[in-house]
N, C-alpha and C positions, 0 to 999 in steps of 0.2 A: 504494500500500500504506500502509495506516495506521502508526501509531507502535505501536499494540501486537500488528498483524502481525507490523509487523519485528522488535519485541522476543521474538513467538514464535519463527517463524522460524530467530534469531539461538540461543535457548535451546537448539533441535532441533540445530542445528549442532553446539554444543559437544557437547549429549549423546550427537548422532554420533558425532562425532570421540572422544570418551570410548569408548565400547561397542569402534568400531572396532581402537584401541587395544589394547584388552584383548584380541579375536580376537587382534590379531597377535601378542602375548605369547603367547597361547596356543598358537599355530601355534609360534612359535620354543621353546617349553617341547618341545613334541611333536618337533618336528624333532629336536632336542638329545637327548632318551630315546630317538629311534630309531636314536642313533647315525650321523643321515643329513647331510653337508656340505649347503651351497647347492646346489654345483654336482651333488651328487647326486638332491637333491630336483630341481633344473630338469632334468635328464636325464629322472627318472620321469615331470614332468610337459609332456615336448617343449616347454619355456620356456629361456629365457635367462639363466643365473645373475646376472646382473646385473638382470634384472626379482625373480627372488625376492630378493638384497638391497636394491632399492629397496623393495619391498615391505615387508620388514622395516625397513627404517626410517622409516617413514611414509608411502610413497608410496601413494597413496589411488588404487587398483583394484580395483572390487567380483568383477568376473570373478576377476583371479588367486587374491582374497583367497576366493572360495567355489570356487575351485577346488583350493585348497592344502586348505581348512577341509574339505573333503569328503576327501579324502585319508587326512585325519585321522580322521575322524570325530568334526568337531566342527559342532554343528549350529548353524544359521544363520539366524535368519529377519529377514525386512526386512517393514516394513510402511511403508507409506506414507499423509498426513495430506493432504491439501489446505489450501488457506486463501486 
């Protein structure tokens, strides 16, 4: 991989991790206005309360995180780059 693959690459990561971010704030805003704990929301969604607060604190799960996000109804899309 070249030097300014990796500098792509590297750029997509953070802007990842940035977007990602903001879902989950998202998701914990929504949780918090539905009046619903962790261990409520892992109930509705046959998970692990301790998976939805990993997830809330940055644990990086696209499934749980579009599984929570649909819930909500907070829409999601991923696209994908090659390089």
């Amino acid at each position: 991989m070249s030097e300014n693959e990796q500098k792509d690459v590297h750029d997509n990561l953070s802007e990842f991790k940035k977007v990602y971010t903001n879902i989950v704030q998202l998701i914990i805003a929504a949780r918090i206005a539905s009046g619903l704990s962790k261990k409520d929301l892992a109930e509705m969604l046959n998970e692990d309360r301790r998976k939805i607060a990993a997830l809330e604190n940055g644990l990086f799960c696209i499934e749980l995180l579009l599984k929570v996000a649909n819930l909500f109804s907070i829409e999601v899309k991923l696209t994908h780059k090659s390089f």
